[in-house]
GUTORVEX-759667 format. One record per residue (C-alpha): residue in three letters; z, y, x. Coordinates in steps of 0.05 Angstrom, whole numbers, plus 5000, padded with zeros to 4 digits. Each point is the difference from the previous one (the first is absolute). Example, Ala and Ser with C-alpha at 12.3 -4.5 7.8 and 13.67 -1.06 7.14 Angstrom:
Ala515649105246Ser498750695027
***
This chain:
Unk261342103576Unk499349245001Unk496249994949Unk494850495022Unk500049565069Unk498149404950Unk494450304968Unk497750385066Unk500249205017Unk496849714947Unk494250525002Unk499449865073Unk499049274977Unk494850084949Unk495350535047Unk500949425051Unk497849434954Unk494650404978Unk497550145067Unk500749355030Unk496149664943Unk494850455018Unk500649955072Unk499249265001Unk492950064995Unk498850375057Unk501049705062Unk499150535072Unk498850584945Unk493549614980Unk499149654932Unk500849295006Unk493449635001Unk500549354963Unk506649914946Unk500749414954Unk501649854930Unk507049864991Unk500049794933Unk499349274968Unk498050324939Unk494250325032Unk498250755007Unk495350354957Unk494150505027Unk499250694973Unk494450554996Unk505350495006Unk508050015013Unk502749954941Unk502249464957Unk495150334944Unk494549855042Unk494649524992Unk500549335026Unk495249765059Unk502549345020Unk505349575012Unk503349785074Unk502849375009Unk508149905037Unk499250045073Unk492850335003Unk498950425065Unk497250644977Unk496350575041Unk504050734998Unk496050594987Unk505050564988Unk507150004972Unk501350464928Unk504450384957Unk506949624981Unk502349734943Unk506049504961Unk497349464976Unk504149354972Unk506350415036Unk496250015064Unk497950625036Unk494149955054Unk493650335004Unk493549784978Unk495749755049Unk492250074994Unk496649355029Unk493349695005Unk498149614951Unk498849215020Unk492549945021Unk499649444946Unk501450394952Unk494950545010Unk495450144950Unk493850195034Unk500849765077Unk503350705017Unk506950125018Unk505150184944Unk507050334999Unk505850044949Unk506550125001Unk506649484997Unk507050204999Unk503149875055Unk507349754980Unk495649365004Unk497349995069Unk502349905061Unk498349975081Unk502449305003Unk496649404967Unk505149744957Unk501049235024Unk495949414971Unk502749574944Unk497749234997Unk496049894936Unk504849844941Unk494649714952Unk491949844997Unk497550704985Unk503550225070Unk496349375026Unk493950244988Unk500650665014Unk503149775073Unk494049565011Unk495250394989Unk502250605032Unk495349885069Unk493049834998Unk502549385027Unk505049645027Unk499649655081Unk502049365025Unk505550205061Unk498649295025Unk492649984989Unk497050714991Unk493749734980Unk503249664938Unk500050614947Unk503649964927Unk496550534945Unk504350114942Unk496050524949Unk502350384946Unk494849644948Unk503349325025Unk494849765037Unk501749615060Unk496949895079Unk501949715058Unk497149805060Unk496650365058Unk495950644996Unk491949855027Unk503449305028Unk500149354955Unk499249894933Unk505350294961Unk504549774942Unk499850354932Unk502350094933Unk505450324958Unk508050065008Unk506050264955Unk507050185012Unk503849524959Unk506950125022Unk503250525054Unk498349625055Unk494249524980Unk492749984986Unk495949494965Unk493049995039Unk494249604970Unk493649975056Unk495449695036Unk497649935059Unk492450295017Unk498049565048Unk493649525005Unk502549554950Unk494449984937Unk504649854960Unk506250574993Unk507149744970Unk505050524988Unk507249904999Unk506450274983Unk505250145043Unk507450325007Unk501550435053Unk506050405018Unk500650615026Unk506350235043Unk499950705011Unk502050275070Unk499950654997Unk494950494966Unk494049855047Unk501449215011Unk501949394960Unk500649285018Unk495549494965Unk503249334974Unk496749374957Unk495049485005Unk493950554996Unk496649965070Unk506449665031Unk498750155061Unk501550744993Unk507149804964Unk504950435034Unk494950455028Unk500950804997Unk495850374972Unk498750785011Unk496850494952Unk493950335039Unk494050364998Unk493549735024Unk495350455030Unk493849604982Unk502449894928Unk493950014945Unk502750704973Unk501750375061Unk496850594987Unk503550064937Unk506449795030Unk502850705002Unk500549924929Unk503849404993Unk507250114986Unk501349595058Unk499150495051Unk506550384976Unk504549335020Unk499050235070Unk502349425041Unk501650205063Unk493550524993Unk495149415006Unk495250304966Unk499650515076Unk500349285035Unk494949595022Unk499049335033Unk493050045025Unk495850605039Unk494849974941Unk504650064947Unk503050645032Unk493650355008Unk498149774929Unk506350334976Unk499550635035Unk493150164982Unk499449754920Unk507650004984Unk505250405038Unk498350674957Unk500949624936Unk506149705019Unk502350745024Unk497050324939Unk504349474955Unk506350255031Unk501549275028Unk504850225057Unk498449995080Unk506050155025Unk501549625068Unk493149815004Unk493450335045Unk497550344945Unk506550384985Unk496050645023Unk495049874957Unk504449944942Unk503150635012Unk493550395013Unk497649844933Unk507150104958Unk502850555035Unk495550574967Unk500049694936Unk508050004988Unk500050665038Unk494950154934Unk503549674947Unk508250275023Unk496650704989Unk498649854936Unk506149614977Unk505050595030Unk495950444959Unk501749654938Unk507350195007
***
């Protein structure tokens, strides 16, 4: 008898592991919108869900990633969870249209996992140029523009004469920067300078060194400028998926705002980037609802 109650136990335990890996991504009987990569590793894209499928792309740790419809379950590296069709990340489309594949989700989940400090150069870089640029909290004129290709700016957008050149991460928390400043001079001198970088938090860092000195011990806050030379290509840029505090739905001027709603809001919509807590929540909604309603049909009938 005891040890039919054990089993009767155990079974009871399994069905409710099962279902409550399942269950956590739905949240009010709805699929949960926007889930993130929880894997350090990364998380490889599918055509199809099934380890046998072709490869689409790769998503890096703590991506936020746009839910379309939750699939069939399987055990994969001794973990069982569903496989969750997503939109692919609007930089990685092809042809300017949207894109879906498929990730298992044993490596997603509804909460960011938290921020690590950068433990060498490479994470440097990728930290710093992670937002089209980063703003001055004590002077938001003053701008700092890290880019992948290791060119450097700084300065002021439409205001002054900047400062420009090239940087690279030589240590964890330090970049060599060698510039010059634009200005009327005929004659332009570049130099080299350290500068160290304190990360804050994922969005901030504090600036140290000799390199415009009177910015040492300024913070500095990844952002997105709506008058930046590629704004209307901006919904492309990975960028858009770091989300900070949905800034990307913010605005600081009336202009901007109607700019935004007019040229941009539908891209940003289109490219999954989420709007929840923000005005154009509704308009979010209107525009995914149908299409997961579309794509669920489709992945229950692959079961």
């Amino acid at each position: 008898m005891k040890k039919k109650i054990f089993l009767l136990l155990l079974l009871c335990n399994a069905l409710t592991i099962a279902f409550a890996d399942k269950s956590r991504f739905y949240k009010d009987c709805k699929v949960i919108d926007t889930m993130y990569v929880d894997s350090e590793d990364g998380l490889k894209v599918r055509d199809y869900p099934s380890l046998k499928s072709k490869r689409i792309c790769g998503l890096p740790h703590r991506l936020p990633v746009k839910v379309v419809a939750v699939g069939k379950e399987e055990t994969i590296d001794g973990i069982s969870a569903p496989w969750i069709e997503i939109l692919v990340p609007s930089y990685e489309w092809k042809n300017g249209e949207p894109e879906y594949g498929w990730v298992f989700g044993g490596y997603v989940s509804s909460i960011q996992p938290k921020f690590k400090i950068p433990s060498n150069k490479a994470e440097l870089l990728k930290y710093l140029t992670s937002f089209p640029y980063w703003n001055c909290g004590d002077c938001p004129a003053f701008n700092l523009h890290f880019s992948a290709d290791g060119k450097f700016w700084c300065g002021a957008f439409e205001k002054g004469e900047p400062t420009v050149g090239t940087f690279k991460a030589s240590d964890k928390d330090t970049v060599i920067i060698n510039s010059a400043f634009m200005g009327i001079e005929v004659e332009v001198n570049y130099t080299v300078e350290e500068l160290n970088i304190c990360p804050l938090t994922e969005y901030s860092f504090k600036f140290e060194g000799p390199f415009f000195s009177y910015h040492t011990g300024s913070t500095f806050y990844g952002n997105y400028n709506h008058d930046y030379p590629y704004i209307e290509n901006l919904h492309k840029e990975k960028c858009i998926y770091n989300n900070f505090k949905n800034s990307v739905y913010h605005f600081e001027y009336p202009y901007q705002k109607e700019y935004f709603e007019s040229e941009l809001l539908n891209k940003f919509i289109k490219a999954g980037v989420s709007a929840a807590g923000t005005e154009y929540e509704k308009n979010y909604h209107d525009y995914w609802d149908p299409i997961m309603e579309e794509h669920q049909k489709k992945a229950d009938a692959m079961e």
